[in-house]
C-alpha positions in Angstrom: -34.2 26.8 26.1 -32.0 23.5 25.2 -32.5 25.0 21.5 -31.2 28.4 22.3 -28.6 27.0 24.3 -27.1 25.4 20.8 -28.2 28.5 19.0 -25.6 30.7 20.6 -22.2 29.7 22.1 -22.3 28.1 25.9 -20.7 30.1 28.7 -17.0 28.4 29.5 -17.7 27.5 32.6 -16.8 24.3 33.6 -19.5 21.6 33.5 -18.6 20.6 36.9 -19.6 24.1 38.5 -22.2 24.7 36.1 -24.0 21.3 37.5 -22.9 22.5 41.0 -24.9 25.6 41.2 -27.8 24.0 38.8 -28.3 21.5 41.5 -28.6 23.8 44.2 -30.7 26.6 42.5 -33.1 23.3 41.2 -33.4 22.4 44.9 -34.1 25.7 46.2 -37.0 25.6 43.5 -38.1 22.8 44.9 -37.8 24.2 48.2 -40.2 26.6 47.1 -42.6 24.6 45.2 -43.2 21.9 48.1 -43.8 24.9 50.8 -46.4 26.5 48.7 -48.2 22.8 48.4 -47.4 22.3 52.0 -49.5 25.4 52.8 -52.6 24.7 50.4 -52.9 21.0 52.2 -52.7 22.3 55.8 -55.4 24.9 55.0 -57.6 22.2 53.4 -57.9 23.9 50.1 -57.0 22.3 46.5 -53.6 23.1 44.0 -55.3 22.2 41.2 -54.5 25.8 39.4 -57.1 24.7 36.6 -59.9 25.5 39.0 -59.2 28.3 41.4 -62.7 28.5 41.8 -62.9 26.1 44.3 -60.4 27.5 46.7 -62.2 26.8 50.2 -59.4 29.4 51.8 -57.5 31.9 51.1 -53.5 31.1 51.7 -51.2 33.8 53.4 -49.5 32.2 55.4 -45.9 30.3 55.2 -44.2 31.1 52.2 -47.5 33.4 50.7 -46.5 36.1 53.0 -43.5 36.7 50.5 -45.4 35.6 47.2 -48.9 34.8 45.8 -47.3 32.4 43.1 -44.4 30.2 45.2 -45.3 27.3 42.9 -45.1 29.6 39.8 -42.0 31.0 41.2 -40.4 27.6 42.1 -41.0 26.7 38.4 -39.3 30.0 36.5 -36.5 29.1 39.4 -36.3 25.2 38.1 -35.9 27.1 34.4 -33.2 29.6 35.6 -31.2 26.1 37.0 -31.4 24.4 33.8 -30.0 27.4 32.0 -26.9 27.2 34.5 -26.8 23.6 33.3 -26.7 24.7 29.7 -24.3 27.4 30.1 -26.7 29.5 28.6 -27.2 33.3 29.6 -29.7 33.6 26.4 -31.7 30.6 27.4 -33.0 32.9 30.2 -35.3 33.9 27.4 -36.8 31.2 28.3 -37.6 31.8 32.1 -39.2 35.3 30.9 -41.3 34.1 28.3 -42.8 31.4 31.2 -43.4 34.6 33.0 -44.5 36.1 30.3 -47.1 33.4 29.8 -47.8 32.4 33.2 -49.1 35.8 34.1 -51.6 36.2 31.3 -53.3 33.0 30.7 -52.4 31.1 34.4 -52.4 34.1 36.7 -54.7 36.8 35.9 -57.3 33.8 35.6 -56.8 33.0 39.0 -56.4 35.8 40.2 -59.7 37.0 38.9 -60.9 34.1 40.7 -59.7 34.5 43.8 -61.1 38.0 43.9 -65.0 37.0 43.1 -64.1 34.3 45.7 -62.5 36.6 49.2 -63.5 39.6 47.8 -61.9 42.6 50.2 -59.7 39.7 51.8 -57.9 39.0 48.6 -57.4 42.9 47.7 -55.7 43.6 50.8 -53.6 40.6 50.5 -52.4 41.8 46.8 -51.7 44.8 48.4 -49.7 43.5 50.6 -47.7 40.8 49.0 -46.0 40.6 45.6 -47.3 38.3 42.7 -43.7 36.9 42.3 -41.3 38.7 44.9 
């Protein structure tokens, strides 16, 4: 992002705004990130996203009643405040190609996962809630 950002011409918007409204969209990432670990540790069940397998619970509660990925989410969010810091509208290429990525080798994984694991449970939650928003 920091190399597309010097690719192409910055926004002109002043570097004291720009690190305004980074800051505030970085901590409403954070925001976002720490409620979705907050809910996996009061249901007893682990973050590691390298082994959804052992998920003892299935989360839908707190902030998973609006998204299946707040973590994910908080992290594309993080990326979308650091291209306000770069003045950057084509850094955002960035954010989508962490999508991009994070749905087919992160996601679909887990997902897949959490399927063999809560079977009907987890098909009516997809149903119900959005993978991102």
């Amino acid at each position: 992002m920091w190399l597309l950002s010097l690719w192409v011409p910055n926004d002109e918007v002043a570097a004291g705004w720009r690190i305004i409204a980074s800051t505030l969209v970085l901590l409403a990432a954070a925001a976002v990130c720490l409620a979705g670990v907050l809910s996996f540790r009061l249901a007893n069940t682990t973050v590691n996203p390298l082994k959804p397998e052992t998920a003892s619970s299935l989360v839908s509660s707190g902030v998973y009643r609006y998204t299946r990925n707040p973590m994910y989410l908080g992290f594309a969010v993080a990326l979308v405040a650091w291209s306000i810091y770069l003045g950057s509208l084509v850094a955002l290429l960035g954010v989508l190609g962490f999508v991009l990525y994070m749905n087919r080798f992160q996601i679909i994984p887990e997902e897949h996962a959490l399927a063999s694991l809560f079977r009907e449970e987890f098909a009516a939650y997809r149903r119900r809630v959005r993978r991102w928003l």
